[in-house]
C-alpha positions as CSV (number, residue, x, y, z in Angstrom):
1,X,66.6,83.5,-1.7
2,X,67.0,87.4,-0.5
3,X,63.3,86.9,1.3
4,X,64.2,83.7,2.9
5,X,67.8,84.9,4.2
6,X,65.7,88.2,5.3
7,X,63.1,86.0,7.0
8,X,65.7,84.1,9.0
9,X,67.9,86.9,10.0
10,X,64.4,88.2,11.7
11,X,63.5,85.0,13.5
12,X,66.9,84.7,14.8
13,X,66.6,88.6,16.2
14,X,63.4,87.7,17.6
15,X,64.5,84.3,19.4
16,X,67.6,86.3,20.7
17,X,65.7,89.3,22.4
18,X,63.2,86.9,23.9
19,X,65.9,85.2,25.1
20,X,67.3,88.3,26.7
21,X,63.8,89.3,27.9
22,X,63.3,85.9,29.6
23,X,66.4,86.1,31.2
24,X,65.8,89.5,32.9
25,X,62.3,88.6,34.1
26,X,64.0,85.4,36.0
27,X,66.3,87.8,37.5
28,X,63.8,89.9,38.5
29,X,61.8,87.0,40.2
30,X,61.5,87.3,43.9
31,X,61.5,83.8,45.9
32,X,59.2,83.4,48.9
33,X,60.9,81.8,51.9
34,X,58.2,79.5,53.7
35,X,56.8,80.5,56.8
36,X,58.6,77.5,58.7
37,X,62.1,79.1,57.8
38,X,61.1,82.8,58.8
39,X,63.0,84.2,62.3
40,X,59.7,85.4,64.2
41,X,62.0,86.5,67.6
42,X,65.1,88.5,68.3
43,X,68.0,86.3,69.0
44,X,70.5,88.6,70.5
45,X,71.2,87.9,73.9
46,X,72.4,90.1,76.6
47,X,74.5,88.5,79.7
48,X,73.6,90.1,82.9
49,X,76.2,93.6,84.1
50,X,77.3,91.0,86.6
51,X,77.4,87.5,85.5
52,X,81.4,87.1,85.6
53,X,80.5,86.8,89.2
54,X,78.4,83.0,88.3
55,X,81.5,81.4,86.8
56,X,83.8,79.6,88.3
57,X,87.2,81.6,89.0
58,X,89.2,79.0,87.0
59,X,87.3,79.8,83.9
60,X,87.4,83.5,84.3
61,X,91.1,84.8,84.5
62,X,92.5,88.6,84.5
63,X,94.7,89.6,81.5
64,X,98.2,89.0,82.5
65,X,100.2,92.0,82.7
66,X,103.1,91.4,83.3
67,X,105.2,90.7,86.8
68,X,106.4,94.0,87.9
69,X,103.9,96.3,90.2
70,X,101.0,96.6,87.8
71,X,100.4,93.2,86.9
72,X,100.5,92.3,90.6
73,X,98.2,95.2,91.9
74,X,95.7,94.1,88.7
75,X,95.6,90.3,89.6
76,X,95.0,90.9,93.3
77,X,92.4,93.1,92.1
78,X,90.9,90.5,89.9
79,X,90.6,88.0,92.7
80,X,89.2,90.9,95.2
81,X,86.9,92.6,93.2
82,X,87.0,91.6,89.4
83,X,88.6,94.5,89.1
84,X,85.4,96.9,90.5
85,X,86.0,100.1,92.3
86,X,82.4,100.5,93.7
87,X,82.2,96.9,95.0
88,X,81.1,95.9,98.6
89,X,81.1,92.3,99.4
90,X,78.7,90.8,101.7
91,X,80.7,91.1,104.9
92,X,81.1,95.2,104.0
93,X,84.4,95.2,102.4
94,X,85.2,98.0,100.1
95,X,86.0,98.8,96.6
96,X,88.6,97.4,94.2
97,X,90.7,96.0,96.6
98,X,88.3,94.9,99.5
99,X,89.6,97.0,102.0
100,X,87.6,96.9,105.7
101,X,86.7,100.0,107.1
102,X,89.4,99.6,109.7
103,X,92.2,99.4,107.7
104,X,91.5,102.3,106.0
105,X,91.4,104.5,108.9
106,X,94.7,103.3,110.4
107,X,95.9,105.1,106.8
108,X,93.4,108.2,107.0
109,X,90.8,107.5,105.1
110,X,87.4,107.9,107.1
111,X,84.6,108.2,104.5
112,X,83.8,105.3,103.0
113,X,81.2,106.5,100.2
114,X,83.8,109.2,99.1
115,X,86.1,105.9,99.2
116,X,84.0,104.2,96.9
117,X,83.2,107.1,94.6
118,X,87.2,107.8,94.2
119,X,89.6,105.2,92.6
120,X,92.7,107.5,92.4
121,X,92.0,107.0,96.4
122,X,91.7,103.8,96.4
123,X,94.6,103.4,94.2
124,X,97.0,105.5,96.9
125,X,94.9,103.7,99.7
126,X,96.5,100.2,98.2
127,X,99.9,101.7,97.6
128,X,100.0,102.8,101.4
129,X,99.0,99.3,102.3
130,X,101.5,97.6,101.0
131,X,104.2,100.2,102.4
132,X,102.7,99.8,105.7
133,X,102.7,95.7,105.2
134,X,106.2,95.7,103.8
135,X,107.8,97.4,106.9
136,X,105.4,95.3,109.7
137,X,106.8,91.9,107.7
138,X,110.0,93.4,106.8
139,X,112.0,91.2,109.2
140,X,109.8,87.9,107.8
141,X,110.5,89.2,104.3
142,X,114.2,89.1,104.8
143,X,113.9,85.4,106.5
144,X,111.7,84.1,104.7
145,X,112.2,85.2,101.0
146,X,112.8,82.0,98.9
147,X,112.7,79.4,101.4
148,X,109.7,77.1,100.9
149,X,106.8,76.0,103.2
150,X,104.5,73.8,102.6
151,X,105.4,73.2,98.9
152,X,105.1,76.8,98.4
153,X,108.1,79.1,97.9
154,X,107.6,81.9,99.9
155,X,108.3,85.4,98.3
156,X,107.7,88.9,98.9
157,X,104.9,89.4,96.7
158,X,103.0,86.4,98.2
159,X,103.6,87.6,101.6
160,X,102.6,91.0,100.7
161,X,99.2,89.6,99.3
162,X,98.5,87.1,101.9
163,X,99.1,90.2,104.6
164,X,96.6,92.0,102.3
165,X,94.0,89.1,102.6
166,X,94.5,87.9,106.5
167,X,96.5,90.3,108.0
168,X,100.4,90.8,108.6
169,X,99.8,89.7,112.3
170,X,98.3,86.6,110.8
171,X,101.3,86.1,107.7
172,X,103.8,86.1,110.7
173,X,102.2,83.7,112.4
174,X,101.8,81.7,109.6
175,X,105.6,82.1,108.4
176,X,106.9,81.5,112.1
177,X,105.1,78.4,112.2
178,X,106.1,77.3,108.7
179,X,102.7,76.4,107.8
180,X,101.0,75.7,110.9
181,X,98.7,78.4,111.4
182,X,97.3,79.0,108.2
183,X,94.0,81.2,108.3
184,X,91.1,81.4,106.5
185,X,88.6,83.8,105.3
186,X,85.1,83.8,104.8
187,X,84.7,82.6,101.0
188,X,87.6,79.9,101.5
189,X,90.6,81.9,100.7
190,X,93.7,81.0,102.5
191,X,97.0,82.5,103.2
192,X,98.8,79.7,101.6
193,X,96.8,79.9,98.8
194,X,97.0,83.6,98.3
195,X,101.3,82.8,99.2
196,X,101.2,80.7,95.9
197,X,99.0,82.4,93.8
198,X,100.8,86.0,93.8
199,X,104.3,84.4,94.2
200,X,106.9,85.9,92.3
201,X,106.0,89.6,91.5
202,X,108.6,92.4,91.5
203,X,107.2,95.4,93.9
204,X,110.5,96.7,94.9
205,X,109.2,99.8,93.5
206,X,106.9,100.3,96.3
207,X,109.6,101.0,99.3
208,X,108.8,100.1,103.1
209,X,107.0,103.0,105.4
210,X,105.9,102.5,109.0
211,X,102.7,104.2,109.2
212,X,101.9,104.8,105.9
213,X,98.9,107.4,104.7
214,X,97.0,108.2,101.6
């Protein structure tokens, strides 16, 4: 009886460490993935530095920041430049803010590759616009400030940017007609439109100045 209870205990030790063996060995078993489910090529793809620039606007939008000074200046941008300080468009207009050559010299800036090179320049080169724009229009500003035309309530930011896309000669003429003479640019952009699209910013900060320099 002792030998038989002896010779089972001994089977059963044997079946469990074969057990135990067979189990690491599985574990150990490497599985080979078929050819036809192997990634051959590198799959990470790179958008072009400039491909914003293939969208359509109305799918691309700046980060809104707000409606005082900043988010006004950074929207305008947005729709100038995307936002780029070294940009020239096709018609030669510079930097962030798309300014032509003779605008900046009426506010003494006459080097326009130390222009591009410098955006605390081009930031006090916008700031001076706008101060210079604000006391050609101020008289329109006063007039015209919540009235609407067109559908479109006029305000002093959208006068302000529609001055900085056509012109302030051009924004009076388009106020004193209420809508009449409404220019356009090159890529489409009108004042009305710009009038609409930067309604309703607060740039009181930024205070009237005939003859405004950087």
């Amino acid at each position: 009886m002792k030998r038989w209870i002896g010779f089972i205990l001994h089977l059963a030790m044997v079946v469990v460490l074969t057990s135990f063996g067979s189990y690491t060995v599985m574990k150990k078993e490497t599985v080979e993935i078929p050819d036809s489910l192997k990634v051959t090529a590198n799959l990470e793809i790179f958008a072009p530095q400039d491909s914003i620039e293939l969208l359509d606007e109305d799918e691309v939008t700046p980060p809104f920041l707000g409606k005082a000074y900043n988010g006004f200046k950074e929207a305008l941008a947005f729709k100038e430049s995307q936002g780029k300080y070294q940009r020239v468009n096709t018609l030669g207009y510079l930097g962030k803010y798309q300014f032509g050559s003779s605008t900046l010299n009426l506010m003494g800036v006459y080097d326009m590759d130390e222009f591009l090179d410098n955006p605390k320049l081009q930031e006090k080169a916008f700031v001076a616009n706008i101060a210079r724009n604000k006391w050609i229009l101020r008289r329109d500003i006063k007039r015209f400030n919540g009235k609407t035309i067109g559908g479109i309530k006029v305000t002093e930011s959208g006068i302000l940017a529609a001055a900085h896309l056509a012109g302030a000669g051009n924004v009076k003429k388009y106020l004193r007609s209420y809508g009449q003479n409404d220019v356009t640019d090159a890529y489409g952009s009108s004042i009305s439109y710009y009038m609409k699209k930067f309604a309703g910013y607060d740039i009181s900060n930024i205070k009237q100045q005939k003859n405004a320099k950087v």
